[in-house]
Every structure is written in C-alpha cells, then in structure tokens.
Backbone bond lengths (Angstrom), bond angles and torsions (degrees), N, CA, C in turn:
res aa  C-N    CA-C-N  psi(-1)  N-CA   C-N-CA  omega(-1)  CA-C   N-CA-C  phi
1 X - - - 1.449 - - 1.525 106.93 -
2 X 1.470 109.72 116.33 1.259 109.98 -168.74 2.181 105.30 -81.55
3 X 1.366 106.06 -174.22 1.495 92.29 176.77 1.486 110.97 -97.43
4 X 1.587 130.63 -19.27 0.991 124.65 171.34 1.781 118.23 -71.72
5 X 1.188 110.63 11.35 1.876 129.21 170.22 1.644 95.32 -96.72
6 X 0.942 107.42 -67.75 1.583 123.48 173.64 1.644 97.92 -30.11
7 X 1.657 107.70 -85.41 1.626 107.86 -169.93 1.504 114.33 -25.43
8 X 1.591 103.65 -48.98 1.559 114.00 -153.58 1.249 103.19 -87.15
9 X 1.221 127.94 -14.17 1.423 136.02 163.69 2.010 126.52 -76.61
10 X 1.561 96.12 -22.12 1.269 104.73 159.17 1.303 125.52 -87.03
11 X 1.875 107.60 -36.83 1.567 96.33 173.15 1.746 117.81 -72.89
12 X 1.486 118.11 -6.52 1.725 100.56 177.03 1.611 84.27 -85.43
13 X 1.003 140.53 -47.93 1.630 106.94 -154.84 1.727 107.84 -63.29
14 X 1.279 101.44 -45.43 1.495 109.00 163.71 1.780 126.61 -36.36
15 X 1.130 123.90 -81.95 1.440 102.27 138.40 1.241 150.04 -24.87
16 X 1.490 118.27 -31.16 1.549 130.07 -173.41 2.222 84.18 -84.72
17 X 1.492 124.97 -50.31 1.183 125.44 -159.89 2.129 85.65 -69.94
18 X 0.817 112.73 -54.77 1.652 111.33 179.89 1.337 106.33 -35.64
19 X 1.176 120.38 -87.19 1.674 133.96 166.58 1.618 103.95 -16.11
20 X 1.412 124.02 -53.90 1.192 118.33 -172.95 1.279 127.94 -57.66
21 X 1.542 93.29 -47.52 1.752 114.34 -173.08 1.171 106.46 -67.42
22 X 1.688 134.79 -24.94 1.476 138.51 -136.39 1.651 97.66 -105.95
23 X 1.715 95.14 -49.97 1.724 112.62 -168.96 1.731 92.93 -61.47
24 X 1.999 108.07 141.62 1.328 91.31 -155.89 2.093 88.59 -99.08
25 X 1.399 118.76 159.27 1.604 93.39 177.18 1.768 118.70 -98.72
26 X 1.745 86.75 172.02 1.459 85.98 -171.10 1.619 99.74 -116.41
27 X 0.939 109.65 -168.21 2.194 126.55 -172.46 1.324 105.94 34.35
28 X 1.052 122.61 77.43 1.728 125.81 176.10 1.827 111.89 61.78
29 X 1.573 111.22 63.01 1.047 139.38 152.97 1.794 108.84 80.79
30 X 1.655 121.22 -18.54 1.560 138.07 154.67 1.434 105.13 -14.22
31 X 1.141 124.11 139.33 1.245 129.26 168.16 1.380 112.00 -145.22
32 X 1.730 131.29 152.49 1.211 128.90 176.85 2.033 104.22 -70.68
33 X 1.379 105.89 149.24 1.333 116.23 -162.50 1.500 91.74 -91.81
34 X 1.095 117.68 124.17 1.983 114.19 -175.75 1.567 106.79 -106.99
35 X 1.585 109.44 -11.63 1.352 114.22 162.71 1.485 122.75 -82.02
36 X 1.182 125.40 -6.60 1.293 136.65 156.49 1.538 95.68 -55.82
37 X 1.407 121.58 -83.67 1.634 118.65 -171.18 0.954 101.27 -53.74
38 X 1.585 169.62 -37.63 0.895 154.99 -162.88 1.737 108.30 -81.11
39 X 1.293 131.68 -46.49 1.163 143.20 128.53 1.638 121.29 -14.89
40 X 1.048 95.41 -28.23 1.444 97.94 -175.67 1.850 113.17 -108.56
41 X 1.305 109.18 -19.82 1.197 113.30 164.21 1.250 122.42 -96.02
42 X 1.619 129.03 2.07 1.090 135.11 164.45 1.786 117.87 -84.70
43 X 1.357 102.15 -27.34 1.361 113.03 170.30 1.563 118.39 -68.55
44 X 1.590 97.35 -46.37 1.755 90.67 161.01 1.372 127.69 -49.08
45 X 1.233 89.71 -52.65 1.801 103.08 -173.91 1.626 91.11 -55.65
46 X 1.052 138.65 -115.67 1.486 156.51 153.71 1.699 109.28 -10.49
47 X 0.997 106.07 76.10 1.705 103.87 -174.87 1.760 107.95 -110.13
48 X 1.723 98.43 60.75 1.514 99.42 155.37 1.238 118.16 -167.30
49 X 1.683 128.33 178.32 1.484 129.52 -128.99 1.914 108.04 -65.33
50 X 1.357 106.27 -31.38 1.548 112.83 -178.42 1.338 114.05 -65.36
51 X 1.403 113.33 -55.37 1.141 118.96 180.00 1.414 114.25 -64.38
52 X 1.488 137.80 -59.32 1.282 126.25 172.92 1.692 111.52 -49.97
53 X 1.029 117.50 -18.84 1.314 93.83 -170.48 1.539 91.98 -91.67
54 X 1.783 141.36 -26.66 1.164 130.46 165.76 1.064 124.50 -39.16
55 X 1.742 109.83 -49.55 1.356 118.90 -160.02 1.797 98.99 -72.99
56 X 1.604 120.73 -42.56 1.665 119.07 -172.14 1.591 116.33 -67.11
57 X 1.670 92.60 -32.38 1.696 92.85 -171.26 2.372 100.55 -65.25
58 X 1.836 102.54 -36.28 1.774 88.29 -173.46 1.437 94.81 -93.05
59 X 0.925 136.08 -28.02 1.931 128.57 174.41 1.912 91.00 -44.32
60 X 1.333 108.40 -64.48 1.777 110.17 -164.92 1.600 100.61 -59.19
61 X 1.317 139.62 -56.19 1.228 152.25 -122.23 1.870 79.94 -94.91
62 X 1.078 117.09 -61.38 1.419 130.44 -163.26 1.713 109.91 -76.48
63 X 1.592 114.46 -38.98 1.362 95.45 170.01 1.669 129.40 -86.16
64 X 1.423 101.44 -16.44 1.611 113.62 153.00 1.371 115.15 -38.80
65 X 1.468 120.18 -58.90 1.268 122.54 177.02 1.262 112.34 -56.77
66 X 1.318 149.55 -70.66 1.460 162.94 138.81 1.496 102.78 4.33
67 X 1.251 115.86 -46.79 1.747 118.77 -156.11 1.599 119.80 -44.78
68 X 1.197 119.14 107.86 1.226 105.51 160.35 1.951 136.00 -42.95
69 X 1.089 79.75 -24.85 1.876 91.01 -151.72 2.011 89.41 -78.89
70 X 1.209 81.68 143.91 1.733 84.56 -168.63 2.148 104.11 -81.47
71 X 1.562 103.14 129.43 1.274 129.87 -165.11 2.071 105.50 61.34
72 X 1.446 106.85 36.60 1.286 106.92 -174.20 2.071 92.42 -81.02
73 X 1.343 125.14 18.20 1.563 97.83 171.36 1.735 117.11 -70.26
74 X 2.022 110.50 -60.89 1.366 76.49 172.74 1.370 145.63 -94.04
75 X 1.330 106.33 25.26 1.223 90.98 175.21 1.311 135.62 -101.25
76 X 2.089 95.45 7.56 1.366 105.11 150.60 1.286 138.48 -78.48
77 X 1.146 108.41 -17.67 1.111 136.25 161.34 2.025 122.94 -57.40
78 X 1.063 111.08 -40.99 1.085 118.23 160.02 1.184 112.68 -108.59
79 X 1.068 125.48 54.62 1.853 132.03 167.63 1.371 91.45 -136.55
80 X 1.232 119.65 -47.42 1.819 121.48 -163.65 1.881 99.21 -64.03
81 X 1.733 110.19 -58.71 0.873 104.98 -167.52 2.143 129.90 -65.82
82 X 1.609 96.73 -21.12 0.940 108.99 179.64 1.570 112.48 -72.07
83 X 1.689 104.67 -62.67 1.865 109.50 147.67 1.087 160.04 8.73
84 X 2.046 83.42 -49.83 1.469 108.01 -163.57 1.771 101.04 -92.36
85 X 1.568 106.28 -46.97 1.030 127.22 -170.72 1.875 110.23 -78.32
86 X 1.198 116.62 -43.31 1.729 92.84 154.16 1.286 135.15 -75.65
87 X 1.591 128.49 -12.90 1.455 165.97 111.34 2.134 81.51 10.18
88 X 1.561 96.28 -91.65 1.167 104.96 -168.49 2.007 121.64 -65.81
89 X 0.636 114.12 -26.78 1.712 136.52 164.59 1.610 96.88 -32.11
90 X 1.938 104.08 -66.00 0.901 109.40 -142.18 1.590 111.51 -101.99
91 X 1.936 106.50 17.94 1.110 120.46 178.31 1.606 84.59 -105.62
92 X 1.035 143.53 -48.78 1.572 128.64 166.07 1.390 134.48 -27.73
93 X 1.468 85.96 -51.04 1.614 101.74 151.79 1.170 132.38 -41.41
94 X 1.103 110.83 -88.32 1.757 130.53 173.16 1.466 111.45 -59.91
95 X 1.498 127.70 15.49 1.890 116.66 -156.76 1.154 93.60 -62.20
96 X 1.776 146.87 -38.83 1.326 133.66 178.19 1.026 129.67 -69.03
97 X 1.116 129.99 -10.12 1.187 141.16 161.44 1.672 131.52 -109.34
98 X 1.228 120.95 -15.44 1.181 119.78 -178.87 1.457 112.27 -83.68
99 X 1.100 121.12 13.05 1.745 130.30 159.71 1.583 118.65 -66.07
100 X 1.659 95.86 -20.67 1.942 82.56 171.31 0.910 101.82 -124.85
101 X 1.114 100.32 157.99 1.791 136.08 -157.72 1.280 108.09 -60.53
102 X 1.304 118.91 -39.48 2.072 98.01 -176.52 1.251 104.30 -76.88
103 X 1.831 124.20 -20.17 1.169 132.60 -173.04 1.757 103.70 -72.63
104 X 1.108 118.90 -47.09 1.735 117.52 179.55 1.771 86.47 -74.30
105 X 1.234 118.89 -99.00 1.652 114.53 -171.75 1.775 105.64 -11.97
106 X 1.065 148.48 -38.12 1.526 137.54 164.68 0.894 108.59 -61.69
107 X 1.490 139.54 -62.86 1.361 150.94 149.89 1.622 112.95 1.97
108 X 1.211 115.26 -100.23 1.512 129.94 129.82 1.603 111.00 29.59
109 X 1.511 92.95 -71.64 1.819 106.61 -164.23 1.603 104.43 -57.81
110 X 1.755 96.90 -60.81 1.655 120.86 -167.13 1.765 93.25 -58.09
111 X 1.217 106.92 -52.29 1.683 100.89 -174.19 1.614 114.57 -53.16
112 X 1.525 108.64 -45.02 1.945 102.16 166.72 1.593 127.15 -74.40
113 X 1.645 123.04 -1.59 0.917 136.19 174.48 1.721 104.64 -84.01
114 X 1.373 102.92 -60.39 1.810 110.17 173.96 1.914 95.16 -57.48
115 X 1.306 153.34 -37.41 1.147 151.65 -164.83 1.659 99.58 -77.24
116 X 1.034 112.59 -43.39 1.869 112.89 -157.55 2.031 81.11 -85.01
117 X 1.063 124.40 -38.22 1.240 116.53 -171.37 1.671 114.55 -79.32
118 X 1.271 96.28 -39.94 1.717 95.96 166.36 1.775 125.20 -68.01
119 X 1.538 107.87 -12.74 1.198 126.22 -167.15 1.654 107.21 -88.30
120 X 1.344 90.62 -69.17 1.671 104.04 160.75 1.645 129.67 -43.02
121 X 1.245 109.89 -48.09 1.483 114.45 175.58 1.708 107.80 -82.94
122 X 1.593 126.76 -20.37 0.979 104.91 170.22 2.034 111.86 -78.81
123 X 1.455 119.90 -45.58 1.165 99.92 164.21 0.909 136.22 -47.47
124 X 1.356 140.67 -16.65 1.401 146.67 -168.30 1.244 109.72 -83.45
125 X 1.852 116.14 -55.27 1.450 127.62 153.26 1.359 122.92 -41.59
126 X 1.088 124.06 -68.28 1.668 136.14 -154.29 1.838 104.22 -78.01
127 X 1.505 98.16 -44.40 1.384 105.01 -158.71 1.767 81.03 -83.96
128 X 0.906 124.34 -65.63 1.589 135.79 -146.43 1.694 110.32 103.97
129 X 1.161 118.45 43.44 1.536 113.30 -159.37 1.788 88.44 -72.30
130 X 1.258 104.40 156.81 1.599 97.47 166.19 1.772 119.67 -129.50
131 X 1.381 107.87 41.47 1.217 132.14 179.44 1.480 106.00 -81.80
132 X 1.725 134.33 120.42 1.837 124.52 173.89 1.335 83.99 -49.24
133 X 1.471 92.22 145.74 1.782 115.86 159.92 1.170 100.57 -64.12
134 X 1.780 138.82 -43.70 1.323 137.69 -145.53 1.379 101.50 -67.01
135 X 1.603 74.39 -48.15 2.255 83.25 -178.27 1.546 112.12 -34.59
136 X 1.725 99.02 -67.88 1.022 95.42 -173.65 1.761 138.92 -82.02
137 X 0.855 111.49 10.87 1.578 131.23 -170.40 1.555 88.68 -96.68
138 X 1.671 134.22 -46.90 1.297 126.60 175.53 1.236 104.70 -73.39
139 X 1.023 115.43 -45.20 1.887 100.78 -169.90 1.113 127.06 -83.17
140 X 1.688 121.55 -16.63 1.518 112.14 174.99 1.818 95.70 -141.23
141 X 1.369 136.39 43.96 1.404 128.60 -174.94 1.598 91.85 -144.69
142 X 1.485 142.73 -27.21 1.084 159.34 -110.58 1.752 75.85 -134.60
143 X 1.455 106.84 -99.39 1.537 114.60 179.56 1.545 105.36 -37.11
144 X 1.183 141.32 -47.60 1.910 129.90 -171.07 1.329 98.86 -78.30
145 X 1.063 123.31 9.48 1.765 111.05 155.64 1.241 99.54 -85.99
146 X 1.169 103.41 -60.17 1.609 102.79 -171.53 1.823 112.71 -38.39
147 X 1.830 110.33 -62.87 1.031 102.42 171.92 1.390 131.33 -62.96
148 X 1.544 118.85 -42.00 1.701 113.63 158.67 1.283 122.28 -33.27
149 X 1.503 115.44 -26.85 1.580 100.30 -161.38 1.803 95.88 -110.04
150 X 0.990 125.19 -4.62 1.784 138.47 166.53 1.607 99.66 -65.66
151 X 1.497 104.43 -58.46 1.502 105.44 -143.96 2.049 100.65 -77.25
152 X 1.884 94.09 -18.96 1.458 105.15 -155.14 1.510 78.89 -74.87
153 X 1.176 128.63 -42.00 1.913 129.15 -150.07 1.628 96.69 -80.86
154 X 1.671 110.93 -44.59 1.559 105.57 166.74 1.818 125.91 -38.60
155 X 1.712 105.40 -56.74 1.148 116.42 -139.93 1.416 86.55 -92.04
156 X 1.754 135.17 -49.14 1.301 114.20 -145.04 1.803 109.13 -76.61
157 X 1.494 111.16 -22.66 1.399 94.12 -169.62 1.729 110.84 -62.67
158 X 1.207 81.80 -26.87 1.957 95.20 179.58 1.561 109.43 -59.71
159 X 1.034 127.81 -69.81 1.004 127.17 138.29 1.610 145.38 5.75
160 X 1.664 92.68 -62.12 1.426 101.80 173.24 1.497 104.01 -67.28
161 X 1.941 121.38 -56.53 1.146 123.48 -169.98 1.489 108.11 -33.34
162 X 1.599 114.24 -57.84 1.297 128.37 -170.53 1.445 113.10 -28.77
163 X 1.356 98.43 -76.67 1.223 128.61 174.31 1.904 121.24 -32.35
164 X 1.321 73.28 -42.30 2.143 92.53 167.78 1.505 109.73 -63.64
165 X 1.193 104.44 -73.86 1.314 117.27 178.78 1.316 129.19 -21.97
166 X 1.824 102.78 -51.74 1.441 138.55 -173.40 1.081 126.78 -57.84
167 X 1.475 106.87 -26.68 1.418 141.76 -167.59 1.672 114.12 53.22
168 X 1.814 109.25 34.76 1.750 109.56 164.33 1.228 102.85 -44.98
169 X 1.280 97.40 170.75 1.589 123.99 163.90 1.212 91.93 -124.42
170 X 2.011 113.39 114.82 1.201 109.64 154.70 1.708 95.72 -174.25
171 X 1.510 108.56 -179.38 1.098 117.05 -152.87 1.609 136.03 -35.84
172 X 1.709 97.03 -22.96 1.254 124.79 -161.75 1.553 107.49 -92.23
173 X 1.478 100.06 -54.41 1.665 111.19 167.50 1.244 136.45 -71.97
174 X 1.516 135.21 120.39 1.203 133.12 167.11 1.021 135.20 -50.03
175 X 1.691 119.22 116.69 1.375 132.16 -172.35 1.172 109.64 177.10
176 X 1.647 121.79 135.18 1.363 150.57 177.69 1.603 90.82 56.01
177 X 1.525 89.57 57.24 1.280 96.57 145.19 1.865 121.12 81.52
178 X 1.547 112.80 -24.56 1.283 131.21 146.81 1.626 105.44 -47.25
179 X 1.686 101.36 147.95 1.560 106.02 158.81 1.657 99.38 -151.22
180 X 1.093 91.86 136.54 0.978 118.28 -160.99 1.687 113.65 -128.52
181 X 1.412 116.80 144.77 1.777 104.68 168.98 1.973 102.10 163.07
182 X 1.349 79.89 125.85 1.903 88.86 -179.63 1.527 98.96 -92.03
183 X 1.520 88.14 146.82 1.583 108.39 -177.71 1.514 107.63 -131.67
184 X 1.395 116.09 157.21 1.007 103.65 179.64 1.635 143.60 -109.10
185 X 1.897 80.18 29.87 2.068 99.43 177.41 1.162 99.89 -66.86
C-alpha cells in the first residue's frame, strides 16, 4: 500500500466526516451518513483486504464520534466494518460490471440499506435502545438511500476524473495491465 492510496483514502473519509457534520439532521436529530458513500467510493477505488479494512475501521471510529444517535459509537463501528466488508465481497462479485455507474449507484443503495439495518439492530442490541426499528428504518434509513445514492452518482465520476488525472493506480484506472473505466450506461 503505497502512501499516495493512503493520502486519497484519508481525504474521502475526510470529506465524507465534513459532509456529515455540515448536512443538517432530520426526525429527531438522524442524519444520512455521507461517510458511508465516501467509504464506499474508496472501496471501489482500492478494492482489497487492507484497504477496506482501513477505510471501515476510520469511516466506523470517526462516525461514532460524529453520531448523533445517543450511544451511536459502537454501533457504528460495527455497521461500518461489517458494511465495508460485504460492501467489498460484493464488488468482487460484480468487478465486470460494477464500472458503470447505475451498476455502482445500486451498489451504493443496497450497501446503505445493509448499513441502516446493521446500524439499527446493532443499537437496539448493544445499546438496548427502545425505539421500533420500523420507525426508524422509514424515517431516517429510507431517505439516506435516496441521499447516498444522489451524492454517490454526483461525487464518484468527479472523483474518478480526479483520480485519472492524478495518475493513481487503482481500480478504476488503467495500469499494469488492468483496464479499467466507469461509464455511464
């Protein structure tokens, strides 16, 4: 793992923690997690075991801290990391196809749907929260798809360009022999 993977792996969570703090929340202070997508476009970029587990252990560690939701540290913490790693599973899966964009943006969706559900059931467990899940899975897990999957379709092509430009080496860009390239069928 070189350090310019590293850099670019600190500035999305960094951004993803910006986005978080900034976006203001709604239904009793809940907010969509924007470090999840950011997390989630670093896994594209970087699609292997070190790096996902870098990117889940400071996505979890850092939005715990951030969390609105009362005793929400670990169970962001074990939402990110669990997340991250079927998140990534299921880019192994799909590697031929998850280069275009409605194909990652779906991706995206299912990954904040598995997040709000791993999130929710771990507070419910760990904390003892005694809030219905239903409640909350409609009122603040329902809408952050929506926004996860806006902000994910906004940010990654930008992103990707960047990344082109930059001359990384990573999943998206061609080199040693990889080819790589998101489209937008």
């Amino acid at each position: 793992m070189n350090t310019k993977n590293l850099v670019l792996m600190a500035l999305l969570v960094s951004v993803g923690a910006a986005l978080y703090v900034v976006i203001p929340g709604f239904s009793g202070g809940m907010k969509p997690d924007f470090m999840l997508t950011m997390m989630f476009i670093g896994i594209l970029l970087f699609p292997n075991v070190k790096s996902v587990f870098l990117l889940a252990v400071t996505t979890g560690v850092i939005s715990g801290l951030f969390s609105t939701f009362p005793g929400g540290f670990f169970p962001n913490i074990i939402d990110k990391f669990i997340t991250a790693f079927v998140f990534f599973a299921f880019v192994l899966i799909l590697k031929k196809v998850v280069v275009k964009l409605p194909v990652a943006i779906a991706l995206c969706a299912a990954g904040t749907v598995l997040s709000g559900t791993i999130f929710l059931s771990a507070a419910i467990f760990v904390i003892g929260a005694e809030i219905p899940f239903g409640l909350l899975f409609t009122t603040v897990v329902l809408p952050a798809i929506v926004l996860n999957g806006v902000a994910f379709a906004l940010i990654y092509p930008i992103v990707i360009q960047l990344v082109r430009r930059s001359k990384f080496e990573t999943a998206v860009t061609p080199s040693a022999g990889r080819s790589g390239s998101i489209t937008a069928r």
